[in-house]
C-alpha positions in Angstrom: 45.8 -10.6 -14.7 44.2 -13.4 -16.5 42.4 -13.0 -20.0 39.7 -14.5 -20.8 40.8 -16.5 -23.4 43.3 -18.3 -20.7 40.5 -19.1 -18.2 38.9 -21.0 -21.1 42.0 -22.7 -22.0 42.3 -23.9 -18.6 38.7 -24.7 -18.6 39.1 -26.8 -21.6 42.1 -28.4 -20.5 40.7 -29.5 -17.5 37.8 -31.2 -19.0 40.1 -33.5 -20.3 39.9 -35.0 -17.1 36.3 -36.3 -17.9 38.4 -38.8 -20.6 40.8 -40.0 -18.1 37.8 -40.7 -15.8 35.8 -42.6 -18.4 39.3 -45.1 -19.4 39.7 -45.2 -15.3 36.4 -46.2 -14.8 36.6 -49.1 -17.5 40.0 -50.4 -15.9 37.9 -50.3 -12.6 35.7 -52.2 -13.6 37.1 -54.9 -15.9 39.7 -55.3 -12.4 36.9 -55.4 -9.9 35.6 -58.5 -12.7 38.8 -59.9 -13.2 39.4 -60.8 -9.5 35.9 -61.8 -8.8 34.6 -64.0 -11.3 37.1 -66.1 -11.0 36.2 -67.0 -7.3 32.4 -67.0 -8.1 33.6 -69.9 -10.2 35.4 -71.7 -7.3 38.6 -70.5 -9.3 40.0 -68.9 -6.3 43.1 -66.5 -7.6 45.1 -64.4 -4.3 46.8 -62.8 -6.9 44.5 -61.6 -8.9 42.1 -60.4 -5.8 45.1 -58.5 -4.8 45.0 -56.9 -8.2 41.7 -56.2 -8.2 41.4 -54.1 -4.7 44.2 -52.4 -5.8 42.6 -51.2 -8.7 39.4 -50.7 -7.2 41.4 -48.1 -4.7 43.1 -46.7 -7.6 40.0 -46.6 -9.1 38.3 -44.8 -6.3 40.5 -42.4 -5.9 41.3 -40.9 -9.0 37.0 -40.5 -9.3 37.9 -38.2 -6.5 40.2 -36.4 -8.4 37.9 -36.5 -11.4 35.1 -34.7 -9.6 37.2 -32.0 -8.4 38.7 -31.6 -11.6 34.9 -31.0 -13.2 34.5 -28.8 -10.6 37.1 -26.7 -11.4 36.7 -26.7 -15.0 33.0 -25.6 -14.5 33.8 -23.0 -12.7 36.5 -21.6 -14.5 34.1 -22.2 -18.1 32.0 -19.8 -15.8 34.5 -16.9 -14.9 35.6 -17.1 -18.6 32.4 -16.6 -20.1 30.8 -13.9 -17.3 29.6 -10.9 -18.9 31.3 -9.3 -15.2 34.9 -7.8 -15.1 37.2 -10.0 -13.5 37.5 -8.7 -10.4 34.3 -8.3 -9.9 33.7 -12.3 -10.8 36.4 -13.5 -8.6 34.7 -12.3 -5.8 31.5 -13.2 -6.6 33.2 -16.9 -6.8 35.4 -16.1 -3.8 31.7 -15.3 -1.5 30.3 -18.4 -3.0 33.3 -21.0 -2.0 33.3 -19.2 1.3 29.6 -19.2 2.3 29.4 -23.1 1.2 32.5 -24.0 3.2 34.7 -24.6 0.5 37.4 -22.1 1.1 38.1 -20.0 3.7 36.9 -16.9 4.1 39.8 -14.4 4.3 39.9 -10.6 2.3 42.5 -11.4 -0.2 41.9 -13.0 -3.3 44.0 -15.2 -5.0 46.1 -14.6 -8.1 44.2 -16.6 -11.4 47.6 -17.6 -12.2 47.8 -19.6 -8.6 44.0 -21.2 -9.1 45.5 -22.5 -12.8 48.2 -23.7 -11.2 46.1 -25.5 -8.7 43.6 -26.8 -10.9 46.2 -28.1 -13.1 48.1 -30.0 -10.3 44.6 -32.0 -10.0 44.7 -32.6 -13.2 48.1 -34.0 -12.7 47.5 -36.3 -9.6 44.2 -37.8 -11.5 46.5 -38.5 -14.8 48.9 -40.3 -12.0 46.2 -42.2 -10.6 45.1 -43.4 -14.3 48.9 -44.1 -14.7 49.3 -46.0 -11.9 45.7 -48.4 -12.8 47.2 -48.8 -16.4 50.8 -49.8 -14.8 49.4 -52.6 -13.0 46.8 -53.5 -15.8 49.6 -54.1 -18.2 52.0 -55.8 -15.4 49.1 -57.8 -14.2 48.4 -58.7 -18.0 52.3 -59.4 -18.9 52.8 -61.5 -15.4 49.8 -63.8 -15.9 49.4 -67.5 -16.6 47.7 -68.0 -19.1 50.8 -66.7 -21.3 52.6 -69.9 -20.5 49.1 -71.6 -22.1 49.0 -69.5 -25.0 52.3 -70.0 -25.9 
């Protein structure tokens, strides 16, 4: 069984995600500009429109991630801090997800240690995601043209 003192561990961790959305968001945006203002210009760049979609669906889905991250991390802030036994929360929470759709409804409840695990993973793929935006960013940045201008 989970204490209480992990669930908020878990919780905390997982609004760490809210940082990795906020430096995603930023690379998002400064790509979606970067391959747009150009051809606003009449400085039409392929290269750097391809960067920019890819971004943009970088971009997009990681906020996916984000937002079921937060979710998570509300919801175990929640658990951690219910005045309910465990058990007795994890129902509750169980009844919830199921009567909006958002799990199925079976009798069993899952093991805390599985929905860390779980939550955690999200965490993982959204930190990818970010990864992935600031791989290009850099290669995009270390690849361009204007290095051969500058120096």
């Amino acid at each position: 069984m989970r204490t209480d003192m992990e669930l908020h561990c878990v919780a905390s961790l997982l609004r760490r995600g809210r940082s990795l959305d906020q430096l995603s968001t930023g690379l998002t945006l400064l790509g979606v500009l970067q391959g747009l203002v150009p051809g606003w210009l009449g400085a039409f760049n392929p290269w750097a429109l391809a960067v920019a979609c890819a971004l943009l669906l970088l971009g997009l889905g990681q906020k996916y991630w984000a937002l079921r991250v937060a979710f998570d991390a509300d919801l175990f802030q929640r658990i951690a801090d219910s005045p309910l036994p465990l058990d007795d929360s994890t129902r509750a929470l169980d009844n919830a997800l199921a009567s909006l759709g958002l799990q199925p409804s079976t009798g069993a409840q899952r093991p805390w240690r599985d929905r860390s695990r779980g939550a955690l993973n999200l965490l993982r793929r959204q930190a990818l995601l970010l990864a992935a935006q600031l791989l290009l960013t850099l290669g995009y940045l270390l690849t361009s043209p204007w290095w051969a201008i500058a120096g």
